[in-house]
C-alpha positions in Angstrom: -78.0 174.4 -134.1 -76.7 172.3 -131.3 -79.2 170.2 -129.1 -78.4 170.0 -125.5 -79.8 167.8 -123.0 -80.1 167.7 -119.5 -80.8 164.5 -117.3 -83.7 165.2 -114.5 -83.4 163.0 -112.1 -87.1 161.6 -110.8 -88.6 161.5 -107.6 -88.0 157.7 -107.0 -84.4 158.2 -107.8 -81.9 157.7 -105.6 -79.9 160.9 -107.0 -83.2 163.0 -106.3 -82.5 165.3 -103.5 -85.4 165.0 -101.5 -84.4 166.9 -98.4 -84.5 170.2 -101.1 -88.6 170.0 -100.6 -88.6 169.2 -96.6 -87.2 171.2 -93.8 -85.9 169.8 -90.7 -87.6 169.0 -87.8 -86.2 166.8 -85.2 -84.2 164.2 -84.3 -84.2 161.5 -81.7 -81.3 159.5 -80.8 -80.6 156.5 -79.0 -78.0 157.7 -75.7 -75.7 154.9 -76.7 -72.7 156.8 -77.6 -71.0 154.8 -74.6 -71.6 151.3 -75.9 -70.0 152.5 -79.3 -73.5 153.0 -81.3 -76.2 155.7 -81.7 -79.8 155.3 -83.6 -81.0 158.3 -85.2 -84.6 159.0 -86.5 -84.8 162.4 -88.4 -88.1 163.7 -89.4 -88.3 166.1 -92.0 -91.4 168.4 -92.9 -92.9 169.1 -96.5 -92.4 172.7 -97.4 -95.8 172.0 -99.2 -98.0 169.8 -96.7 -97.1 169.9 -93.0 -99.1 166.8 -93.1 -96.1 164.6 -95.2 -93.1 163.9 -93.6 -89.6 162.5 -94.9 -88.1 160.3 -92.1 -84.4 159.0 -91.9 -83.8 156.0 -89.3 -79.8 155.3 -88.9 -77.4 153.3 -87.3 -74.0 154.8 -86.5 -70.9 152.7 -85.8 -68.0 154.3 -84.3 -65.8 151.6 -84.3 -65.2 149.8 -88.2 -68.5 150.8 -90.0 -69.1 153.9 -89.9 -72.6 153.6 -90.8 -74.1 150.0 -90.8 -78.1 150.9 -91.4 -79.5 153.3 -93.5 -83.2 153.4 -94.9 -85.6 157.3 -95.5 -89.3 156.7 -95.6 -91.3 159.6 -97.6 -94.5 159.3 -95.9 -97.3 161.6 -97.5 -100.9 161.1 -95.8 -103.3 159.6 -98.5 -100.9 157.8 -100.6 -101.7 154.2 -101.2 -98.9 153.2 -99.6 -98.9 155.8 -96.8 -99.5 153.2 -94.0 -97.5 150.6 -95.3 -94.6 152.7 -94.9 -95.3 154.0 -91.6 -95.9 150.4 -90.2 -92.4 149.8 -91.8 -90.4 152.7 -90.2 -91.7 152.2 -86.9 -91.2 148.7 -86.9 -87.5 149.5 -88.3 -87.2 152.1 -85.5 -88.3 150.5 -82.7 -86.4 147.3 -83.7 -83.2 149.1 -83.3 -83.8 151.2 -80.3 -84.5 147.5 -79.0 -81.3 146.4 -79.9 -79.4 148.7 -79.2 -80.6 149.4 -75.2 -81.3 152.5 -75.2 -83.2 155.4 -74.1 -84.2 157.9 -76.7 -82.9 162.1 -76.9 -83.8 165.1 -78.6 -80.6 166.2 -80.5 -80.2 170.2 -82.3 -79.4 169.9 -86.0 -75.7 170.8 -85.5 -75.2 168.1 -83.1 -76.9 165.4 -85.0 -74.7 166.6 -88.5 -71.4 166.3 -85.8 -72.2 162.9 -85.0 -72.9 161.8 -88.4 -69.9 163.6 -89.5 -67.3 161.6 -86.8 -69.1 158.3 -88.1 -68.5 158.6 -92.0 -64.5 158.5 -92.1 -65.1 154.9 -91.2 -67.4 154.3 -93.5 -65.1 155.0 -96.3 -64.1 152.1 -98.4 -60.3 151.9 -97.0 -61.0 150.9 -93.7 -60.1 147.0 -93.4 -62.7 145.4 -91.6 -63.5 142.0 -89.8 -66.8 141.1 -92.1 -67.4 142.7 -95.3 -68.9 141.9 -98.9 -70.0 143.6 -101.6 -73.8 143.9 -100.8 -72.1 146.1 -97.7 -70.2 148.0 -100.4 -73.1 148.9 -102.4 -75.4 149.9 -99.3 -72.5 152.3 -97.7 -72.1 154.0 -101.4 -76.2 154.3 -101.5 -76.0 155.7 -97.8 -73.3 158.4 -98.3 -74.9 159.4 -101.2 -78.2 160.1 -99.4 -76.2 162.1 -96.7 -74.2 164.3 -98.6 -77.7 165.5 -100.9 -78.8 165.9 -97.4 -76.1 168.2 -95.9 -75.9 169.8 -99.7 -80.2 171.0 -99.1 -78.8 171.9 -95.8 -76.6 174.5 -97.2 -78.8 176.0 -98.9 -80.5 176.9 -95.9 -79.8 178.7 -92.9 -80.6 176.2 -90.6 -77.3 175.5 -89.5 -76.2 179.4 -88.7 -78.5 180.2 -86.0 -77.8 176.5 -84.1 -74.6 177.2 -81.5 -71.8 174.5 -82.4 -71.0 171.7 -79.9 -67.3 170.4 -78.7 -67.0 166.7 -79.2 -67.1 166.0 -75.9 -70.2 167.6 -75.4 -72.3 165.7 -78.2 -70.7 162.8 -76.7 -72.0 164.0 -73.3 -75.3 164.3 -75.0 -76.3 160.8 -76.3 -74.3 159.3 -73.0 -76.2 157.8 -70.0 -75.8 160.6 -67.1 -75.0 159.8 -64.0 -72.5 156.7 -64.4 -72.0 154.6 -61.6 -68.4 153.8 -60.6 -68.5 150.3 -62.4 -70.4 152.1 -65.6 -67.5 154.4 -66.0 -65.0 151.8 -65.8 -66.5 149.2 -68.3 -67.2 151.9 -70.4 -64.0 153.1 -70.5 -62.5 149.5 -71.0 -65.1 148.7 -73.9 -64.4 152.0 -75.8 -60.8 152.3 -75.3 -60.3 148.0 -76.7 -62.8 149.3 -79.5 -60.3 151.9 -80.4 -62.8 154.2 -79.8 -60.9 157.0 -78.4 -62.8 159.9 -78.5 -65.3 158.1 -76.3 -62.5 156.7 -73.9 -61.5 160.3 -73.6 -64.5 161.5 -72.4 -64.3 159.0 -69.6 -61.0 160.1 -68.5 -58.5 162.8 -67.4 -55.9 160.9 -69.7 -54.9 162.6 -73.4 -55.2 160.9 -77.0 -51.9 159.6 -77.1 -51.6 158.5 -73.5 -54.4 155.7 -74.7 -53.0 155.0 -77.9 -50.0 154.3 -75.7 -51.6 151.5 -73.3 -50.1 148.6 -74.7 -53.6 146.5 -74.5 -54.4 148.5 -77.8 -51.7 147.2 -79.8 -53.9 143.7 -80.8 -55.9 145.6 -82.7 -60.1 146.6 -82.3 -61.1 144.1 -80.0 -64.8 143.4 -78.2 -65.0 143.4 -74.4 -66.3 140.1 -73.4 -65.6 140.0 -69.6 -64.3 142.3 -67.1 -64.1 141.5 -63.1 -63.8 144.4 -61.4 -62.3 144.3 -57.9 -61.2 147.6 -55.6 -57.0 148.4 -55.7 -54.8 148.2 -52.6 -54.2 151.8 -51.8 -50.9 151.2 -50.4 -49.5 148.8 -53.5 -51.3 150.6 -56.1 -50.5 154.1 -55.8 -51.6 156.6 -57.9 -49.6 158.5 -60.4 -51.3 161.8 -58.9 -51.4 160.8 -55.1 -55.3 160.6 -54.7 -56.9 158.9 -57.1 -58.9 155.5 -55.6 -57.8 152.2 -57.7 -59.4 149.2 -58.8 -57.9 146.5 -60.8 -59.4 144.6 -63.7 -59.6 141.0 -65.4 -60.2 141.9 -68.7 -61.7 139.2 -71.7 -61.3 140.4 -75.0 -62.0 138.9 -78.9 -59.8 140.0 -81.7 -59.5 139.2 -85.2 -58.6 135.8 -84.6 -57.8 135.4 -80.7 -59.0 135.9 -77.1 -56.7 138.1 -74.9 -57.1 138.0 -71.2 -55.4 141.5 -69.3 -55.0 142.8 -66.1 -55.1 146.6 -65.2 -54.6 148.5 -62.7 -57.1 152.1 -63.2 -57.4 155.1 -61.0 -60.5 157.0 -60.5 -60.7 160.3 -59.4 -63.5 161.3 -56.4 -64.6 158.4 -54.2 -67.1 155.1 -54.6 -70.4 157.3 -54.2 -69.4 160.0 -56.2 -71.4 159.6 -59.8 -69.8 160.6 -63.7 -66.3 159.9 -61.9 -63.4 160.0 -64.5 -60.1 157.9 -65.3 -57.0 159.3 -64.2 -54.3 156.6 -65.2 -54.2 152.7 -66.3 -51.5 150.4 -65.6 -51.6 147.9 -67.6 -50.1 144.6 -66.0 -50.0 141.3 -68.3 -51.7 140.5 -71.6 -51.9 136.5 -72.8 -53.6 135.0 -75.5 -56.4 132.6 -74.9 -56.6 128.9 -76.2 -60.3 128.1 -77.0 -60.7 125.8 -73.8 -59.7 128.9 -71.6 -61.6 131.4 -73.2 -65.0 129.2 -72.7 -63.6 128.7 -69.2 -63.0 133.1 -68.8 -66.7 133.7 -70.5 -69.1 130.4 -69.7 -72.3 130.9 -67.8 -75.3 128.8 -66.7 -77.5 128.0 -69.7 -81.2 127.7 -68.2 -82.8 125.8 -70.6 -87.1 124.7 -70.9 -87.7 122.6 -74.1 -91.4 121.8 -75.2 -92.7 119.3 -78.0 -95.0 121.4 -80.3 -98.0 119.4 -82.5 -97.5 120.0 -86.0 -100.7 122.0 -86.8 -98.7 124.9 -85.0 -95.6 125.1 -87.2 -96.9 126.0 -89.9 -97.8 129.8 -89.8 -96.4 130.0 -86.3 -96.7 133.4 -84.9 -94.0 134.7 -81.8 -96.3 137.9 -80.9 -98.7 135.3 -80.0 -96.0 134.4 -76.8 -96.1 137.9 -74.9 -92.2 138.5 -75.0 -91.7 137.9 -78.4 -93.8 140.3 -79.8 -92.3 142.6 -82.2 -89.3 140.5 -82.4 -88.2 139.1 -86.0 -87.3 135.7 -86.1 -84.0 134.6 -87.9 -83.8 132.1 -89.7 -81.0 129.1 -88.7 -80.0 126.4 -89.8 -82.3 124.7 -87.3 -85.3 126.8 -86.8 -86.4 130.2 -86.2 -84.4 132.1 -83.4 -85.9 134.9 -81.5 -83.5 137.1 -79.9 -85.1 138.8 -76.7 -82.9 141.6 -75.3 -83.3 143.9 -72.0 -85.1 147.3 -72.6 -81.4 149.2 -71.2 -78.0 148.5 -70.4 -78.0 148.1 -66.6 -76.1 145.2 -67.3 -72.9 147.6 -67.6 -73.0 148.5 -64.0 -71.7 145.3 -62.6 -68.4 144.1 -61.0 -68.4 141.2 -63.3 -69.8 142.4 -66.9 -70.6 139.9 -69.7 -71.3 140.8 -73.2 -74.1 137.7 -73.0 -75.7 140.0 -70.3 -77.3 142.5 -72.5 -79.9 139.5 -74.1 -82.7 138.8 -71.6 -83.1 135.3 -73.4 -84.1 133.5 -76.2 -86.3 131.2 -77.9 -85.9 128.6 -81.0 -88.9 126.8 -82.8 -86.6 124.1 -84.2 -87.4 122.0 -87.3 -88.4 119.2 -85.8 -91.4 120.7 -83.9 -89.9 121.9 -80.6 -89.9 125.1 -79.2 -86.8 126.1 -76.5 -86.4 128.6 -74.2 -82.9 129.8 -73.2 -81.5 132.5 -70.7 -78.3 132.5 -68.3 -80.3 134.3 -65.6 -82.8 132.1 -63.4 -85.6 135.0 -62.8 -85.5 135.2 -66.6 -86.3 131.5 -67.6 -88.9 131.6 -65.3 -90.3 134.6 -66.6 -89.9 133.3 -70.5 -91.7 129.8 -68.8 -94.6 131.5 -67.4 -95.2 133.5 -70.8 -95.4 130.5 -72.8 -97.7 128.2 -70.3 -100.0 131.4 -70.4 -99.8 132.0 -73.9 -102.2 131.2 -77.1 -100.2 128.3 -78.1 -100.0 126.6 -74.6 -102.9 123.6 -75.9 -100.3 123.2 -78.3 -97.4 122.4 -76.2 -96.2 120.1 -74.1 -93.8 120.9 -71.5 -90.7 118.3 -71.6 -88.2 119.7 -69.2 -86.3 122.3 -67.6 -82.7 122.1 -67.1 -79.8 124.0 -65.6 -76.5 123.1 -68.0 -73.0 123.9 -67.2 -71.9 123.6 -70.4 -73.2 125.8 -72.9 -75.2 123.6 -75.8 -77.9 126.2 -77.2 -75.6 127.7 -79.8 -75.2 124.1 -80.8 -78.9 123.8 -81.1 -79.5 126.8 -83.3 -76.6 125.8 -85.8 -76.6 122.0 -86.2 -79.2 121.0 -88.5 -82.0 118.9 -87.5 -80.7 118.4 -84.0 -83.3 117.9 -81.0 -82.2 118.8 -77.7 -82.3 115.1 -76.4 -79.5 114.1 -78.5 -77.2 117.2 -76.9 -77.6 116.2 -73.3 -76.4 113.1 -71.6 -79.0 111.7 -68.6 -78.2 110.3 -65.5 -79.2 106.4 -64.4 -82.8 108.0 -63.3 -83.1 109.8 -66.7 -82.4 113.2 -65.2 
């Protein structure tokens, strides 16, 4: 007689299809769509115990990743380590709603599976992209795995044939900011349509697919949107295609693969300057150069404001950031001069400007260096001062001594973080009086 055998796969394996045991729940996500990202945290209940939950948190690129963050947490109330996990998610969670600028959305099953389901071609192994290795590899093979056991429980189900189905543009529409400002719209647009994101730069416009795979600023590749100057069109030199639309022309910084490209455009907006959730009509594009390095740090340089203190030694050992009010729940990173907190704004208000920076959307910084000094950093006065006060308020204030505050034209901070061993004295040159 012939023995046959059948391999079960275990709970704690990652071939176990979990989501078989849980039904859905919700979903929050991050209304970032615009900025080329959404955060989704999915919470699944037991069939079993309403009390254990199954929670997905994941970070959707729509530009070369695809999927770039991925982790599920099986949290069952009375496990030993039930709280543990849940200290882990949330922190995870939060973290990247943080990052990301955000606020947070309900989204319907059918929508969430759509916007997972636009993500995942990019995530497939063919796409070339700028930074990869094989630890990505592995992670993006471990995640796709984890989604498809997801969507195959789902099939199994009826979940999905009661839920209405949504057109791009609307599940687009839904993890959007609403009512854009005129400047929104246009570095939006700008920022998607250089990230050869087009579905997203065809929801800001009246223009089709192939009219914005046309604009010759698309033909260096995906690039990041570093800088754009926004100033209103002439009405009688720039006339639009259509007769009505209002113009305003653009300075445009962007970083490719290997260069900096500086463009001017000419875009047309339909309705008028108070009008919110205004759309593209047309884009003229007008010259595109490439960059040297001393003009692109001329295009994108701002004031660094900088406050350096001396630290005693007992304090860097075991030094703790939530200690310092606006570094709490921030994880340090580790450089090759210190520990680097990155402190960025609660939302992305920094889009609605006339002259947007990508720098804008990081509130500050601070870096305990090596050698036992701990620097604050922001290119906005009001935020410096705001970083300042926290620290001279803070547990650790005893512990520090304040050495100065300076205002630098030419950015030195990255140079701080990166240069081994480096103080801030030896970056700076003083003046006869020592200022």
């Amino acid at each position: 007689m012939e023995n046959r055998f059948t391999v079960v796969e275990g709970r704690k394996s990652e071939y176990y299809n979990h989501f078989a045991d849980y039904s859905f729940a919700s979903c929050e996500a991050t209304d970032t769509r615009l900025m080329g990202v959404v955060v989704l945290h999915v919470v699944w209940t037991s069939d079993d115990s309403r009390s254990a939950k199954l929670h997905q948190v994941m970070h959707l690129d729509f530009s070369e990743y695809g999927i770039d963050e991925y982790r599920e947490f099986e949290l069952v109330p009375g496990s030993d380590d039930y709280r543990d996990k849940k200290s882990e998610m949330n922190a995870l969670w939060n973290k990247m709603k943080r990052v990301s600028g955000g606020k947070t959305v309900s989204v319907p099953l059918s929508a969430m599976i759509s916007l997972i389901d636009s993500a995942l071609p990019l995530a497939s192994e063919d796409i070339d992209r700028e930074y990869d290795d094989s630890e990505n590899v592995s992670f993006r093979k471990n995640a796709l795995l984890r989604i498809s056991l997801m969507k195959e429980a789902l099939a199994e189900r009826a979940d999905l044939v009661t839920e209405r189905t949504y057109s791009e543009n609307e599940i687009i529409e839904m993890v959007s900011p609403s009512r854009l400002a005129t400047h929104e719209v246009i570095n939006y647009f700008i920022m998607r349509l250089v990230d050869l994101d087009y579905p997203a730069a065809q929801y800001l416009s009246h223009m089709s697919r192939s009219e914005l795979e046309n604009l010759e600023i698309t033909d260096a590749g995906i690039q990041t949107l570093v800088r754009n100057v926004i100033t209103d069109g002439d009405k009688g030199t720039d006339i639009a295609p259509d007769g009505i639309s209002v113009p305003y022309r653009c300075n445009v910084t962007t970083l490719g693969r290997t260069d900096y490209l500086y463009s001017t455009l000419v875009l047309w907006l339909d309705g008028n300057a108070r009008k919110k959730d205004r759309r593209v009509t047309a884009v003229s594009v007008g010259s595109i150069s490439r960059l040297s390095d001393y003009e692109a740090a001329m295009q994108i340089s701002s004031h660094e404001y900088i406050t350096v203190f001396d630290c005693r030694d007992r304090i860097l050992n075991g030094f703790d950031g939530s200690k310092i009010a606006p570094l709490s729940d921030i994880d340090p990173q580790f450089v090759p001069n210190g520990w680097l907190y990155t402190i960025y704004n609660k939302d992305n208000s920094h889009v609605d400007s006339t002259d947007y920076r990508l720098s804008d959307d990081v509130y500050g910084y601070a870096l305990l260096t090596i050698d036992g000094e701990f620097i604050l950093m922001s290119n906005k006065l009001i935020n410096i001062s705001m970083l300042d006060n926290a620290t001279i308020l803070s547990f650790y204030a005893p512990y520090m001594t304040l050495s100065g505050r300076y205002q630098l034209d030419t950015p030195i901070f990255h140079t701080l973080c990166y240069t081994h061993g480096v103080m801030f004295d030896q970056l700076i040159e003083h003046d006869d009086d020592g200022e």
